[in-house]
C-alpha distance (Angstrom), angle and dihedral (degrees) to the residues before:
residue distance angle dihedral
X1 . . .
X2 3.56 . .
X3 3.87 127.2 .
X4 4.13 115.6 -121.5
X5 3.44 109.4 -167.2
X6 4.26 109.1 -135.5
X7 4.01 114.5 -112.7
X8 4.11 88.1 -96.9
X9 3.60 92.0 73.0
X10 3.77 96.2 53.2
X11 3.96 88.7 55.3
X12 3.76 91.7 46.7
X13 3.98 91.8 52.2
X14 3.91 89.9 42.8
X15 4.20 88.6 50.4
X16 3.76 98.7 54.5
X17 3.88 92.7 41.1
X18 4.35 85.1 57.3
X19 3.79 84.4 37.9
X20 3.79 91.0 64.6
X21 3.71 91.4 53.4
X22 3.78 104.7 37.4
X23 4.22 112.4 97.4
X24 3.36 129.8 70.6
X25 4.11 127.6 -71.5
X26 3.70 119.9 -112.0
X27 4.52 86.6 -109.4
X28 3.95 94.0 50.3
X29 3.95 81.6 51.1
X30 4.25 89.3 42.4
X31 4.04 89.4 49.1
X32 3.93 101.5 40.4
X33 4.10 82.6 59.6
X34 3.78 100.3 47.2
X35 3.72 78.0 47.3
X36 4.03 96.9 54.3
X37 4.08 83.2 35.8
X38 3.80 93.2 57.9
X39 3.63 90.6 45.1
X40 3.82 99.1 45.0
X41 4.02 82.0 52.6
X42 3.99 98.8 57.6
X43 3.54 94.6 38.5
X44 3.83 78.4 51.2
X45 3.65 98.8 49.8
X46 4.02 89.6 44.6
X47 3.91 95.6 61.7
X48 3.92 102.9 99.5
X49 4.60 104.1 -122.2
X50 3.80 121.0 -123.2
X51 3.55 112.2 -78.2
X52 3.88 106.6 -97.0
X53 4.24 85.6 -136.9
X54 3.77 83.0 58.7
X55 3.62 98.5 44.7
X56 3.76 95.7 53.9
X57 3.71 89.7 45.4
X58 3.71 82.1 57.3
X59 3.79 99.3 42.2
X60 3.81 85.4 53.0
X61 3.37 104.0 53.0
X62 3.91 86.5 43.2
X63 3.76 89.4 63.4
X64 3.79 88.4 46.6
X65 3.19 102.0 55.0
X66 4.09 96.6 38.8
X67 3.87 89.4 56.0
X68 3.39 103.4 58.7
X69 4.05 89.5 44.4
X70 4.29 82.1 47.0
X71 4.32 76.5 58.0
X72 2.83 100.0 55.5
X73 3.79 106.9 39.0
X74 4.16 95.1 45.7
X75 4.00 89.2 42.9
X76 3.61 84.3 -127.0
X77 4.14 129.9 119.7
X78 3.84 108.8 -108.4
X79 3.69 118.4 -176.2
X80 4.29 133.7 -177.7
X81 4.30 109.1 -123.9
X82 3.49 115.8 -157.5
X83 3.77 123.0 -156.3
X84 3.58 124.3 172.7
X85 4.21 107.3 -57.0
X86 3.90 93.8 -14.1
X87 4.00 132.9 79.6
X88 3.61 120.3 -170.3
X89 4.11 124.0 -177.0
X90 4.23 109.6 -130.8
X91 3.46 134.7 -175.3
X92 3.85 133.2 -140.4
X93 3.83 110.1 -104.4
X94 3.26 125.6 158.1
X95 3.52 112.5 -18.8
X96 4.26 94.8 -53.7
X97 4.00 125.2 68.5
X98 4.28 115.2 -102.7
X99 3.50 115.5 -144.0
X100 3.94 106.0 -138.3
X101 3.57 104.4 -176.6
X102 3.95 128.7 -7.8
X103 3.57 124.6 -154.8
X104 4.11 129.2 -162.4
X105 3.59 124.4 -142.1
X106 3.84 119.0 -143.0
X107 3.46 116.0 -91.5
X108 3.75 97.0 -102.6
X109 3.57 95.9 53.0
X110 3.57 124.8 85.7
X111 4.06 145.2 -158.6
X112 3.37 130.5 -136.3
X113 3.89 134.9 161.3
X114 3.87 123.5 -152.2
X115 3.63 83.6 -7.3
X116 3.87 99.3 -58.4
X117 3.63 121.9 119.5
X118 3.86 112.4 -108.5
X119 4.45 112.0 -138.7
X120 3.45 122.5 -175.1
X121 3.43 117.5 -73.9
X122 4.08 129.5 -104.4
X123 3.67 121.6 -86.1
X124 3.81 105.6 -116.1
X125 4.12 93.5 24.2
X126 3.68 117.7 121.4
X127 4.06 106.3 -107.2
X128 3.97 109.2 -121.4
X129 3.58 122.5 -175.9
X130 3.72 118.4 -123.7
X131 3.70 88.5 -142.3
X132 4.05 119.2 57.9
X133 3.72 115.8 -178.3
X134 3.55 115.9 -178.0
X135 3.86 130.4 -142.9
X136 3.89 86.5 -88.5
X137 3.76 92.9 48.2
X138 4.09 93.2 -111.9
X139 3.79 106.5 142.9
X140 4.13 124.2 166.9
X141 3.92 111.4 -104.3
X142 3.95 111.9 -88.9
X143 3.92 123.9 174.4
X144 3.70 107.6 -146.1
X145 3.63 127.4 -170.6
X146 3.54 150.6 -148.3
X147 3.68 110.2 -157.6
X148 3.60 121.5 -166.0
X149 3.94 123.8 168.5
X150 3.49 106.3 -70.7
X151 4.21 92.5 -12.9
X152 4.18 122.9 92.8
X153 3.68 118.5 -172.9
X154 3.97 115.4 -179.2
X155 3.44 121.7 -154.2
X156 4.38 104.6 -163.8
X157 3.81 120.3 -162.9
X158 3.62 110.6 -159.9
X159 3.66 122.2 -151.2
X160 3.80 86.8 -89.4
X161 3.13 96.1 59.8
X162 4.01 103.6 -112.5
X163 3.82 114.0 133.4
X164 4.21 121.3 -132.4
X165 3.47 117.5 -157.9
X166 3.99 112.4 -148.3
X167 4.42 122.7 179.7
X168 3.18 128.3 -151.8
């Protein structure tokens, strides 16, 4: 007697021997990424960058704001000195101001506080911020700008020490 397998069988054998081939090789995989990568990279290159006026607006007001909380957390008085086209945040330590960290504008950007232009300051003068936050985070009202060609943006501390950004 011999054994004849029924027609289901064949299609069975013929699915799993496809089945071993079907999927994708490891070089379609490889160029569908570089693909997407390539892609990702000119929609990347497309998309316009922050305005580098905006950005230092932002960086300034950053500074601001994290100084007076730095006064009030460390007990100490912290205060923003401006010179020329830099800022730098300082701290009150023994009886003179410490720069922590200064930061230059671009050369087309300018400082100015209450509306007056801000030069660098004299050789043997004692460095004073133009910002004083004390260890509860009071500071007087100051206006200070960022002045570039024909845009203003003011940055206003109020007595409490929370900054408002206005554009003109």
């Amino acid at each position: 007697m011999q054994f004849v397998a029924p027609p289901s069988w064949k299609l069975t054998l013929t699915t799993r021997a496809c089945a071993s081939q079907a999927g994708i090789s490891l070089v379609e995989m490889m160029v569908t990424l570089s693909i997407i990568a390539v892609a990702t990279s000119l929609i990347l290159l497309t998309v316009p960058m922050r305005p580098q006026f905006k950005q230092e607006t932002g960086l300034l007001q950053e500074v601001l704001e994290q100084t007076a909380s730095r006064a009030m957390v460390s007990g100490q008085p912290m205060g923003v000195i401006i010179e020329g086209n830099s800022y730098s945040a300082a701290v009150w330590q023994d009886g003179t101001w410490r720069l922590l960290k200064t930061h230059l504008l671009p050369g087309d950007i300018r400082l100015q506080i209450d509306g007056k232009p801000q030069g660098p300051g004299e050789a043997d003068a004692p460095v004073v911020p133009a910002v004083i936050f004390d260890p509860l985070g009071h500071t007087r009202p100051v206006a200070i700008e960022l002045v570039r060609k024909d845009i203003l943006t003011s940055l206003t501390l109020g007595p409490d020490g929370k900054v408002e950004v206005i554009v003109r």
